[in-house]
mmCIF file of the N, C-alpha and C atoms, coordinates in Angstrom:
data_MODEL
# 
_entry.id   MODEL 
# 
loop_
_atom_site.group_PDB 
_atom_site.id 
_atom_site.type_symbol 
_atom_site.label_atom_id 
_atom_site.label_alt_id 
_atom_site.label_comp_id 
_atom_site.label_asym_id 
_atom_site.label_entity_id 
_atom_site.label_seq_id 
_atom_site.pdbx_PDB_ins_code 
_atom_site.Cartn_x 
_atom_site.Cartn_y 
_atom_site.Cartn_z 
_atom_site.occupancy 
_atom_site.B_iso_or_equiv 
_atom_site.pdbx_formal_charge 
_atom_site.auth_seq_id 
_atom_site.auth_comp_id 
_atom_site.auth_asym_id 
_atom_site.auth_atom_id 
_atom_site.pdbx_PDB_model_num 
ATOM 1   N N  . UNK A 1 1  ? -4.893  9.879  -30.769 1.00 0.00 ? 1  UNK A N  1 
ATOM 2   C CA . UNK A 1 1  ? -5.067  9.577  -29.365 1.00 0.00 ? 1  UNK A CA 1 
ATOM 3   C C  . UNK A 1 1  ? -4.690  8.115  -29.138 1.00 0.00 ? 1  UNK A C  1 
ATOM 4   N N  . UNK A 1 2  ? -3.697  7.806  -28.303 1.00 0.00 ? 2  UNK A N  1 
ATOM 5   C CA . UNK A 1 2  ? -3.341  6.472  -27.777 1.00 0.00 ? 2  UNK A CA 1 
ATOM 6   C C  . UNK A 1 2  ? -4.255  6.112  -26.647 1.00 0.00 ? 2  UNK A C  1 
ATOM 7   N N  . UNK A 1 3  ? -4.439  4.758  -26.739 1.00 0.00 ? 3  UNK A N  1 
ATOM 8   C CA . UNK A 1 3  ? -4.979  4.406  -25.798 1.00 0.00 ? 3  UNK A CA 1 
ATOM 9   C C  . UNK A 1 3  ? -4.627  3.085  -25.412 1.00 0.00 ? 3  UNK A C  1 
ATOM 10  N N  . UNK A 1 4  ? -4.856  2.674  -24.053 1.00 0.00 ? 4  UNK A N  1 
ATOM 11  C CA . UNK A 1 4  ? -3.822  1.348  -23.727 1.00 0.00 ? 4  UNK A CA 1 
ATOM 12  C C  . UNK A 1 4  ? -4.951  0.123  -23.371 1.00 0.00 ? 4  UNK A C  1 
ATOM 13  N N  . UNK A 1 5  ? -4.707  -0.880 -23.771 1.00 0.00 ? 5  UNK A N  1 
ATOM 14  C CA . UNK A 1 5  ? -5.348  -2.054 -23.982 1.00 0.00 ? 5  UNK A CA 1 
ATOM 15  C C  . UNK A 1 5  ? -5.801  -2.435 -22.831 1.00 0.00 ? 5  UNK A C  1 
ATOM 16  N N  . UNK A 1 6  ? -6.683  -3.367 -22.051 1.00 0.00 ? 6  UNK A N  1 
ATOM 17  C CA . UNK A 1 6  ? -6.898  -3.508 -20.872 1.00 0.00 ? 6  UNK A CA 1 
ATOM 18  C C  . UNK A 1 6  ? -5.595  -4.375 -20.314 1.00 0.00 ? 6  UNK A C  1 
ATOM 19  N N  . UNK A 1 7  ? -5.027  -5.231 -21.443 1.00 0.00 ? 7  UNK A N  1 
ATOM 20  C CA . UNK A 1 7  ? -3.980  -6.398 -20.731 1.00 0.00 ? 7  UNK A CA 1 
ATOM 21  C C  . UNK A 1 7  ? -2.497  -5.226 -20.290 1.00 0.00 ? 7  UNK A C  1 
ATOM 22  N N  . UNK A 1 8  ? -2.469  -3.664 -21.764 1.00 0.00 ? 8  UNK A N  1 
ATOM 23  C CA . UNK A 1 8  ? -1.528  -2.855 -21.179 1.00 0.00 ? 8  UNK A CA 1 
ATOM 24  C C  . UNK A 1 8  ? -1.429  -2.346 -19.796 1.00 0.00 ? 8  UNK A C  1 
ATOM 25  N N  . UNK A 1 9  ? -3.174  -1.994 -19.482 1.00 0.00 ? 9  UNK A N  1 
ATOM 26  C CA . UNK A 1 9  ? -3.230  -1.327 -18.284 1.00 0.00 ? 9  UNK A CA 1 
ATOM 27  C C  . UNK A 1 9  ? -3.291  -2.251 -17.178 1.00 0.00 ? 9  UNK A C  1 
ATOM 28  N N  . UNK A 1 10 ? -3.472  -3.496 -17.324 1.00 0.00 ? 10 UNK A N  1 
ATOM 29  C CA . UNK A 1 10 ? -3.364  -4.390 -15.831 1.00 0.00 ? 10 UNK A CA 1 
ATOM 30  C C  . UNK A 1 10 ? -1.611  -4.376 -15.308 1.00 0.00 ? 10 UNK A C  1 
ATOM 31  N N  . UNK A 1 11 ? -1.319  -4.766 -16.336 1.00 0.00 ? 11 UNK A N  1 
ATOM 32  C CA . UNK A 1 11 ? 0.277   -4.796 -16.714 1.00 0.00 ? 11 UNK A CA 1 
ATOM 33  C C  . UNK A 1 11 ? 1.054   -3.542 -15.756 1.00 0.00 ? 11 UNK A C  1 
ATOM 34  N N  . UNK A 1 12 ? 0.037   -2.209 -15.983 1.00 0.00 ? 12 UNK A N  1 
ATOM 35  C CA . UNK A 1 12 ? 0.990   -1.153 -15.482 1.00 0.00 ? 12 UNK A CA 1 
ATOM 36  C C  . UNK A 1 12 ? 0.758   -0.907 -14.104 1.00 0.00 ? 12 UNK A C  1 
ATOM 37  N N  . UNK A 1 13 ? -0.779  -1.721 -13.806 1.00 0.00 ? 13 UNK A N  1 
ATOM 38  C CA . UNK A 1 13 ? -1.294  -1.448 -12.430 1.00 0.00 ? 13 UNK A CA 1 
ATOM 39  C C  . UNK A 1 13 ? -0.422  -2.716 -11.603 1.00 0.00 ? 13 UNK A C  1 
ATOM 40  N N  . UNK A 1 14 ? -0.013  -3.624 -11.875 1.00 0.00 ? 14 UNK A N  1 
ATOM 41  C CA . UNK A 1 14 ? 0.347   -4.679 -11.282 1.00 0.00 ? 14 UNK A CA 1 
ATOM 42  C C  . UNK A 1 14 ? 1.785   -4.383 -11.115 1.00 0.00 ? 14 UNK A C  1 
ATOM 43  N N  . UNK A 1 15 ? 2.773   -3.678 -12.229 1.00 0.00 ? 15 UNK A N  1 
ATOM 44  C CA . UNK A 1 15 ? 4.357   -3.407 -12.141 1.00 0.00 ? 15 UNK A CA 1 
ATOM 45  C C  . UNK A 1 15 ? 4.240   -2.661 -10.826 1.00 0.00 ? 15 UNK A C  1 
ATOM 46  N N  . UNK A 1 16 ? 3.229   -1.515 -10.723 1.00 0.00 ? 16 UNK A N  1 
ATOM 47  C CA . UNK A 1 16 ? 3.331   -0.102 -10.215 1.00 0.00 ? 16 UNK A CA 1 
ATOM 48  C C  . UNK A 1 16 ? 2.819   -0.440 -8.654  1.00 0.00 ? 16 UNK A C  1 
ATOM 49  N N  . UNK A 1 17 ? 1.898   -1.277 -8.238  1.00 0.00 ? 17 UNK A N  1 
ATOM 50  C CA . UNK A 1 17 ? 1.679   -1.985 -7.257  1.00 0.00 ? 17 UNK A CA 1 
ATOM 51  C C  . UNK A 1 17 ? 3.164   -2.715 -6.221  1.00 0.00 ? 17 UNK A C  1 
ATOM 52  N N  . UNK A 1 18 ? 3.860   -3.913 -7.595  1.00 0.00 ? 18 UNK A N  1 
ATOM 53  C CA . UNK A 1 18 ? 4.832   -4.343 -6.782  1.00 0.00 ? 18 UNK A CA 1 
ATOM 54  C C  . UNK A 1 18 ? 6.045   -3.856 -6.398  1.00 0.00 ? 18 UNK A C  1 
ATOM 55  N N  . UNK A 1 19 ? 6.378   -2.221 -7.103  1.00 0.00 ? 19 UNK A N  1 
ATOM 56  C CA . UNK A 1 19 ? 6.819   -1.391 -7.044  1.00 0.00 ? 19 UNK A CA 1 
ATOM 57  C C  . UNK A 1 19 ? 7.027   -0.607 -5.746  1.00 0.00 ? 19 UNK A C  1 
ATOM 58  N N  . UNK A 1 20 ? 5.755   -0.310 -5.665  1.00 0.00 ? 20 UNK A N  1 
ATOM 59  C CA . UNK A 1 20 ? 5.412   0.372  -3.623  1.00 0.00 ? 20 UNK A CA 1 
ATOM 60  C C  . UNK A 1 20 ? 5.494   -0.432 -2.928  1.00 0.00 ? 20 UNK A C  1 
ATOM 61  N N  . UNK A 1 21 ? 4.914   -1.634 -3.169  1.00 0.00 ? 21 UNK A N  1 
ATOM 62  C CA . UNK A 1 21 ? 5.251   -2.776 -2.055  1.00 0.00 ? 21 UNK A CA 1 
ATOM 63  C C  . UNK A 1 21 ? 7.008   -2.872 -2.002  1.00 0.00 ? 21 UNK A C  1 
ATOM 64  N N  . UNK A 1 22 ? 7.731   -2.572 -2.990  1.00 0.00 ? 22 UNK A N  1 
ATOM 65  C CA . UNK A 1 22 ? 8.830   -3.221 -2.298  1.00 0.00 ? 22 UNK A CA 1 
ATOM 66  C C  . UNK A 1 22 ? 9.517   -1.749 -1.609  1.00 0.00 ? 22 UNK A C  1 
ATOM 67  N N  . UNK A 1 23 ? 9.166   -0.866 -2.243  1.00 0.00 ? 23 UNK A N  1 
ATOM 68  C CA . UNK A 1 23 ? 9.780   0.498  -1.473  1.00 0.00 ? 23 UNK A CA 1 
ATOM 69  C C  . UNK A 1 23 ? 9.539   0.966  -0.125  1.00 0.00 ? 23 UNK A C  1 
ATOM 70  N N  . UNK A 1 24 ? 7.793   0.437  -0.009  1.00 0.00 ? 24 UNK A N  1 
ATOM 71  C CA . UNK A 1 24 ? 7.161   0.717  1.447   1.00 0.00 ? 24 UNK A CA 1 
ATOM 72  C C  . UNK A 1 24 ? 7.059   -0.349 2.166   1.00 0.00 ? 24 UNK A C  1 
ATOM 73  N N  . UNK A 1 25 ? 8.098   -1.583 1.755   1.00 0.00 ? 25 UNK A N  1 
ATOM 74  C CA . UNK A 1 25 ? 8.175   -2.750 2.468   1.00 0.00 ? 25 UNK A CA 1 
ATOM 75  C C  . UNK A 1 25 ? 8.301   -2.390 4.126   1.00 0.00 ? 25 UNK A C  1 
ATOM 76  N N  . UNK A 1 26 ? 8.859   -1.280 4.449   1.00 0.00 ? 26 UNK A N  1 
ATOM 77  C CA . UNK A 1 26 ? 9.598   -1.945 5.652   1.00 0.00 ? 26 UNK A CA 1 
ATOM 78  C C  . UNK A 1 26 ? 8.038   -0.820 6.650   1.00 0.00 ? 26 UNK A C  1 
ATOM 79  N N  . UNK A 1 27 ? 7.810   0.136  6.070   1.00 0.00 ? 27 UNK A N  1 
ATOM 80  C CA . UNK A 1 27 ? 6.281   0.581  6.178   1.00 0.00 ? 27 UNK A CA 1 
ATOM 81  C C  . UNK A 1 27 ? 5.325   0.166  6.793   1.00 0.00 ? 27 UNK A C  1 
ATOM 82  N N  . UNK A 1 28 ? 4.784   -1.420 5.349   1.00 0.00 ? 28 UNK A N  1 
ATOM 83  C CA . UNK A 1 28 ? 4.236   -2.021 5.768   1.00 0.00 ? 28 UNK A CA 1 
ATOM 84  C C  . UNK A 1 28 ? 3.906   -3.074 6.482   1.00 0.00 ? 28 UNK A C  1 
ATOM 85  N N  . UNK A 1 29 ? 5.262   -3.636 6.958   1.00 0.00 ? 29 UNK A N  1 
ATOM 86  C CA . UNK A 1 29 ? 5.263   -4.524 7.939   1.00 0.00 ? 29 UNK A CA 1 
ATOM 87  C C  . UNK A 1 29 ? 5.411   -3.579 9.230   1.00 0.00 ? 29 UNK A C  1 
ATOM 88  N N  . UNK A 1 30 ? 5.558   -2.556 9.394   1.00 0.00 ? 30 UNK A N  1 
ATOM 89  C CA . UNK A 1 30 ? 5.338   -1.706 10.677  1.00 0.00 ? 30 UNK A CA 1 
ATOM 90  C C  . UNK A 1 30 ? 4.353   -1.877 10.899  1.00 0.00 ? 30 UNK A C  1 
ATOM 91  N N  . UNK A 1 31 ? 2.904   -1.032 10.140  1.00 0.00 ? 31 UNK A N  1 
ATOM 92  C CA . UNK A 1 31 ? 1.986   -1.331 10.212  1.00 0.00 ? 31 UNK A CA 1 
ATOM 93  C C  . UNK A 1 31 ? 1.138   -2.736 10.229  1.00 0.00 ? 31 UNK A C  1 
ATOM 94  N N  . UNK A 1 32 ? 1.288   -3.611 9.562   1.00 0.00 ? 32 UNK A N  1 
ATOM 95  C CA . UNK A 1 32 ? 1.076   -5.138 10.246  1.00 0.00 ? 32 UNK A CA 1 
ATOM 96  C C  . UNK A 1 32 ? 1.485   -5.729 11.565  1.00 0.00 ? 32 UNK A C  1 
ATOM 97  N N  . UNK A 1 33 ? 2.695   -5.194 11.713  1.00 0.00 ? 33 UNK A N  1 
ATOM 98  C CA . UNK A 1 33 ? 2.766   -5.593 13.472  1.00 0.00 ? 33 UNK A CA 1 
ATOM 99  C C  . UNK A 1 33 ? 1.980   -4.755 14.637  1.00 0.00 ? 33 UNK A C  1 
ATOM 100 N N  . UNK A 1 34 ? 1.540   -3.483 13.756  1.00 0.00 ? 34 UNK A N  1 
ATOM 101 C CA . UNK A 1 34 ? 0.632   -2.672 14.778  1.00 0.00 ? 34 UNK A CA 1 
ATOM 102 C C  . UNK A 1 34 ? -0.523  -3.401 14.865  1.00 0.00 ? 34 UNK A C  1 
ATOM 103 N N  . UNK A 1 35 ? -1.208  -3.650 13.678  1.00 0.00 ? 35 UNK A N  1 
ATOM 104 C CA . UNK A 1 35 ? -2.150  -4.083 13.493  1.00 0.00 ? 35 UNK A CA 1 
ATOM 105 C C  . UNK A 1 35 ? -2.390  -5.683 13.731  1.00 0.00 ? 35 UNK A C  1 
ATOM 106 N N  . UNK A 1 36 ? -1.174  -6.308 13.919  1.00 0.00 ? 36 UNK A N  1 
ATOM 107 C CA . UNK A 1 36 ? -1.251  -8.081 14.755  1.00 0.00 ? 36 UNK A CA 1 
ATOM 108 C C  . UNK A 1 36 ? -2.261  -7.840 15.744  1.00 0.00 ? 36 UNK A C  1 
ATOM 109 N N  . UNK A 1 37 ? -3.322  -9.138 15.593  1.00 0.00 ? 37 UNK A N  1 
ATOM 110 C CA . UNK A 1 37 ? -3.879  -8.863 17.173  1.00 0.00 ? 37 UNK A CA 1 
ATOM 111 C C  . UNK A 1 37 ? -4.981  -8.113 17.216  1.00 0.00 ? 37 UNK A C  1 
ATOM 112 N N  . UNK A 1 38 ? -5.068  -7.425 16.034  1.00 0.00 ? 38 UNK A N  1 
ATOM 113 C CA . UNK A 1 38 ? -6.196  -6.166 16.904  1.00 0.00 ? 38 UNK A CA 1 
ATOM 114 C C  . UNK A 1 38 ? -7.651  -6.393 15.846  1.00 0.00 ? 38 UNK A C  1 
ATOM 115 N N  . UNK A 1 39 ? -8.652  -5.992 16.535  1.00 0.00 ? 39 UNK A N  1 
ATOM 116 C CA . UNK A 1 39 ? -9.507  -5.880 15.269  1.00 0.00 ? 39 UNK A CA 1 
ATOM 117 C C  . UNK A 1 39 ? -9.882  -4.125 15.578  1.00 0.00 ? 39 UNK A C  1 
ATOM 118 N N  . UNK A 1 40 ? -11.099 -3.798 16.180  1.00 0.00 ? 40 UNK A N  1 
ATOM 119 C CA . UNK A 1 40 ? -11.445 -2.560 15.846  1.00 0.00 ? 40 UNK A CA 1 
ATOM 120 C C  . UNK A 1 40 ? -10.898 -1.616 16.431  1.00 0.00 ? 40 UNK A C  1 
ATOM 121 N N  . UNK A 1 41 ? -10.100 -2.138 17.526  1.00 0.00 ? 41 UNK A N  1 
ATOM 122 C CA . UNK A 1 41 ? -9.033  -0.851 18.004  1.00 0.00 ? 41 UNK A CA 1 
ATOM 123 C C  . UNK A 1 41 ? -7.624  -0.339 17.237  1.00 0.00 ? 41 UNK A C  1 
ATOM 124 N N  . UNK A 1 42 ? -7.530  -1.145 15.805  1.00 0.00 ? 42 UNK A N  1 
ATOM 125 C CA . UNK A 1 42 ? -6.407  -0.984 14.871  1.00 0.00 ? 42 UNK A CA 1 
ATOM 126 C C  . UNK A 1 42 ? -6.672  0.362  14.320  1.00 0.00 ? 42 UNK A C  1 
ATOM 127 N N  . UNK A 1 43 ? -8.143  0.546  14.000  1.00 0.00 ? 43 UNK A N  1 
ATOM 128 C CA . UNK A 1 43 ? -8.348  2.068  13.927  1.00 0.00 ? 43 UNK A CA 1 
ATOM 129 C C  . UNK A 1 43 ? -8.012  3.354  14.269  1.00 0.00 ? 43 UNK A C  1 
ATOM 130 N N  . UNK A 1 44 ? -7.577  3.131  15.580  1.00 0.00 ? 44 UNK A N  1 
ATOM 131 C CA . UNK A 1 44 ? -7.184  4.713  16.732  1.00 0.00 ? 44 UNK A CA 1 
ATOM 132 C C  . UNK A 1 44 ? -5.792  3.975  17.103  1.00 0.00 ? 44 UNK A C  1 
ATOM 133 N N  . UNK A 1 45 ? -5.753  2.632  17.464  1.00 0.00 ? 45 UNK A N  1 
ATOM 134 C CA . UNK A 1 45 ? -4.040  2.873  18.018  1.00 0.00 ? 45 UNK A CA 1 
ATOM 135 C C  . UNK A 1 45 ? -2.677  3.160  16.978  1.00 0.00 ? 45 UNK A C  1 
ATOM 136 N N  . UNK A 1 46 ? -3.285  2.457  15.013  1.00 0.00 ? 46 UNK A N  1 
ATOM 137 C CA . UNK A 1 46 ? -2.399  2.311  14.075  1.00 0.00 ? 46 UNK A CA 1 
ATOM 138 C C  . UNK A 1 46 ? -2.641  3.439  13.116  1.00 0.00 ? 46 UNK A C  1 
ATOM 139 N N  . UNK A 1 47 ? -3.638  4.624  13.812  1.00 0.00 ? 47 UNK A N  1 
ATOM 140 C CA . UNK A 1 47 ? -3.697  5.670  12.335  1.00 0.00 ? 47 UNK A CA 1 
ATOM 141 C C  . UNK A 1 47 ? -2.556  6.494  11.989  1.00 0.00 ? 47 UNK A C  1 
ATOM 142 N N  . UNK A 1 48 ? -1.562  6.788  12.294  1.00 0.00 ? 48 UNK A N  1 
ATOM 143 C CA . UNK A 1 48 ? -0.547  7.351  11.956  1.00 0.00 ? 48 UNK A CA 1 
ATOM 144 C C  . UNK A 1 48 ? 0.253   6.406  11.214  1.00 0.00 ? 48 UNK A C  1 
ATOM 145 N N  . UNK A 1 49 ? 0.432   4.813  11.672  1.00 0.00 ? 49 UNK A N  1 
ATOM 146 C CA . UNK A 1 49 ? 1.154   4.590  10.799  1.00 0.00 ? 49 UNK A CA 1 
ATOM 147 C C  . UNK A 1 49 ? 0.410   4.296  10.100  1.00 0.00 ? 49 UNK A C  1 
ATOM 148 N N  . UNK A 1 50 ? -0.994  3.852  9.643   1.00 0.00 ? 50 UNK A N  1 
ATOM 149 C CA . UNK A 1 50 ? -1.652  3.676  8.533   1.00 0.00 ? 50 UNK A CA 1 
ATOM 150 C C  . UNK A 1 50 ? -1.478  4.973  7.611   1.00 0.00 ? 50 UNK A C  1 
ATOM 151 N N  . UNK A 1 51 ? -1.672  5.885  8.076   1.00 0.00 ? 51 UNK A N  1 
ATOM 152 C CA . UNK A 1 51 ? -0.973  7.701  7.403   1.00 0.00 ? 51 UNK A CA 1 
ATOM 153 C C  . UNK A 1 51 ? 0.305   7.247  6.427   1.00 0.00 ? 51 UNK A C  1 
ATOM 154 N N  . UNK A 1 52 ? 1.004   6.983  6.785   1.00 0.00 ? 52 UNK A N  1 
ATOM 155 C CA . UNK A 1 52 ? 2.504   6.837  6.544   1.00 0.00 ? 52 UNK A CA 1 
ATOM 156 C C  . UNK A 1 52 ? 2.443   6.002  5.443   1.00 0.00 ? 52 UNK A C  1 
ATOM 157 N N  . UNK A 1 53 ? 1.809   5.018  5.624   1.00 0.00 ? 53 UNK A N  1 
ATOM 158 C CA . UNK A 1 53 ? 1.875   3.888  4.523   1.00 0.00 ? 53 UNK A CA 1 
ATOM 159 C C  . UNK A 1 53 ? 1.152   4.598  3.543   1.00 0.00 ? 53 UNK A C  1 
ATOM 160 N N  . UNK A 1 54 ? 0.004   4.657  3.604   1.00 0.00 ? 54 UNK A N  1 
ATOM 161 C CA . UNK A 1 54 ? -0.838  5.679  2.221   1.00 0.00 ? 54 UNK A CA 1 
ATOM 162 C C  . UNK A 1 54 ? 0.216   6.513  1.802   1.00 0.00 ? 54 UNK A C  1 
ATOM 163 N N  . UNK A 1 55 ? 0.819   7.219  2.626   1.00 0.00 ? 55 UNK A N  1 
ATOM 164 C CA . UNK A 1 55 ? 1.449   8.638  1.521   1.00 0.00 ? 55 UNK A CA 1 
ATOM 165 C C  . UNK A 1 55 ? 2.365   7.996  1.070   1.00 0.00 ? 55 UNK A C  1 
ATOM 166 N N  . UNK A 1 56 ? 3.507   6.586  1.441   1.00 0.00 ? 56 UNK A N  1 
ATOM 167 C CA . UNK A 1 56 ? 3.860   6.124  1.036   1.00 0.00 ? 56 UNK A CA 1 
ATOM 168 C C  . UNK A 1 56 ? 3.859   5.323  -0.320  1.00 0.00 ? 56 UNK A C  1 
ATOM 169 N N  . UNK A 1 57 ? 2.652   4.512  -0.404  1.00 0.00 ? 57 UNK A N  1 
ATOM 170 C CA . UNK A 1 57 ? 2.020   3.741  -1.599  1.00 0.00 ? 57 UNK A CA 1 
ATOM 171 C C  . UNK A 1 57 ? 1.478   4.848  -2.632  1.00 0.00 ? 57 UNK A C  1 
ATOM 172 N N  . UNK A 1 58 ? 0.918   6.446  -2.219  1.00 0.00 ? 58 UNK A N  1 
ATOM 173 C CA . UNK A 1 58 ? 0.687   6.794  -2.703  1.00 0.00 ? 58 UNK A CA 1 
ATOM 174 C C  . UNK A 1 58 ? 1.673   7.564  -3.978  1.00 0.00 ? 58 UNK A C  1 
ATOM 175 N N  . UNK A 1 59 ? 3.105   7.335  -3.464  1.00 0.00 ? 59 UNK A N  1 
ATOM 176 C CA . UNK A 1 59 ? 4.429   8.356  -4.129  1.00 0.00 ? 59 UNK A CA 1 
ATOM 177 C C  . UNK A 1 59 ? 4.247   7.289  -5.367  1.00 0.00 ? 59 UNK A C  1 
# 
């Protein structure tokens, strides 16, 4: 049984992180400009594109 070191697994969480960020770049600056400005109404006016970005970050 292999098992991966904690410095392996930060390593893979941090590649795999800047990874979605650059794929769902243009995503997530959609959603940041929805969300400029707002505090608790970012909830109901940005949930779709908040949708989008998750399934996004999530691939």
């Amino acid at each position: 049984m292999n098992t991966l070191s904690r410095r392996e697994e930060d390593t893979i969480i941090k590649s795999t992180k800047e990874r979605a960020l650059k794929e769902c770049g243009p995503i997530v600056r959609e959603f940041a400009d929805c969300a400029s400005g707002r505090t608790v109404s970012v909830v109901w006016a940005c949930r779709g594109k908040y949708r989008t970005l998750q399934t996004c970050m999530h691939k």
